[in-house]
C-alpha positions as CSV (number, residue, x, y, z in Angstrom):
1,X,141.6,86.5,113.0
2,X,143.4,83.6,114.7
3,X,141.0,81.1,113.5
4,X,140.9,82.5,110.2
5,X,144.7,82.2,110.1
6,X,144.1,78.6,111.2
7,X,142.0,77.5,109.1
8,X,143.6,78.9,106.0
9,X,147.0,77.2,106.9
10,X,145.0,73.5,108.1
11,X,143.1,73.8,104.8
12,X,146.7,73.9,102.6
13,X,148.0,70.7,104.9
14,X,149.6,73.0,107.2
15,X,149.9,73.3,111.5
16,X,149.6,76.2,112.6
17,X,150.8,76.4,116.1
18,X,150.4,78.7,119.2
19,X,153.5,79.4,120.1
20,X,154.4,80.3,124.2
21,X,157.9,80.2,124.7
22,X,158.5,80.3,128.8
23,X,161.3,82.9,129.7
24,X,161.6,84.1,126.0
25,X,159.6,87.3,125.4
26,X,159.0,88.3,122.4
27,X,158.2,85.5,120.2
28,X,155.8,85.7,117.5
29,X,152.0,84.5,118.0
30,X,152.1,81.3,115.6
31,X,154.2,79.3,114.1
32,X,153.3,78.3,110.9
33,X,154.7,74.7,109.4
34,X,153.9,74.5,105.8
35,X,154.0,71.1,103.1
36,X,157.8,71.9,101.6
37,X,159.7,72.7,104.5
38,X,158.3,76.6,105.0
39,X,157.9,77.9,108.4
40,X,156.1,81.0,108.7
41,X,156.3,83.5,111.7
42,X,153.2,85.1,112.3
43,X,152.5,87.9,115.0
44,X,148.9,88.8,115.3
45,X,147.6,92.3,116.0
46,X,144.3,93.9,116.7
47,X,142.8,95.6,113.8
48,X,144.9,98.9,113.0
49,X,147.6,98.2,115.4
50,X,150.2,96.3,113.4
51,X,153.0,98.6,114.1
52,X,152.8,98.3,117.7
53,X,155.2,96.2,118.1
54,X,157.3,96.5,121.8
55,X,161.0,96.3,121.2
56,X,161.2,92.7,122.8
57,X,159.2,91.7,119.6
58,X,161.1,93.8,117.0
59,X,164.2,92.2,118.2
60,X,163.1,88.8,118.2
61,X,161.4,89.4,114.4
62,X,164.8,90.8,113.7
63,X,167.0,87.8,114.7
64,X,164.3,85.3,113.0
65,X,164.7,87.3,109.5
66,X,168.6,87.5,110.0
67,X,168.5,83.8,110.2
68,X,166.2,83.5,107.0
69,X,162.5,82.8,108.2
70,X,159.7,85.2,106.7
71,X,158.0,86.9,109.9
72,X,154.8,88.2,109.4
73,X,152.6,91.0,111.4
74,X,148.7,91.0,110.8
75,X,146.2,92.8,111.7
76,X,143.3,92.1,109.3
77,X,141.5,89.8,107.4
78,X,142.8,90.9,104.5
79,X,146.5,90.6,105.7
80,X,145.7,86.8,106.8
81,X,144.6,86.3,102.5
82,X,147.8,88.4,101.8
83,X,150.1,86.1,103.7
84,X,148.5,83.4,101.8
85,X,149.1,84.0,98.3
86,X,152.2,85.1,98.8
87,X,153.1,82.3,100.3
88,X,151.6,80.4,97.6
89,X,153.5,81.9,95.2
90,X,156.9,81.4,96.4
C-alpha cells in the first residue's frame, strides 16, 4: 500500500516522503507535498486496522488538523484512490 500511495502522488508531480521524526512519537507515516502548496498527512495501516491508532498518534493527528493540514488514515487500496480524488477535487 505504501508504494501504491507513492506512486499515485509521484505520478500527479508530487513527493511523497517517509517521514521519521527522532524523539517525536507519533507522527504520521508520510508526508505528502502536492503541486499548489497541499501537504497531505498520511498514516498507513494494515488492512482493517485503521482505527488503531495509539493515543501518541491521535494527539499528534489532532494538533496537525487544529493547525489546518488534512491528516489521513489508510488502510486499503481503496482508501489510497479515495485520498486521491478527493484531493483532486479540492
Amino acid at each position: 500500500m505504501e508504494r501504491k500511495l507513492k506512486s499515485k502522488i509521484e505520478s500527479l508531480g508530487g513527493l511523497c516522503l517517509k517521514w521519521t521524526s527522532p524523539g517525536i512519537r507519533g507522527v504520521p507515516d508520510r508526508i505528502c507535498i502536492m503541486p499548489g502548496g497541499d501537504v497531505l498527512f498520511v498514516e498507513l495501516k494494515a488492512e482493517g486496522k485503521k482505527n488503531n491508532l495509539s493515543p501518541l498518534q491521535k494527539n499528534f493527528h489532532k494538533k496537525l488538523t487544529e493547525l489546518g493540514h488534512m491528516v489521513w488514515v489508510v488502510s486499503s487500496y481503496e482508501e489510497v484512490n479515495d485520498l486521491i480524488e478527493t484531493w483532486c477535487m479540492s
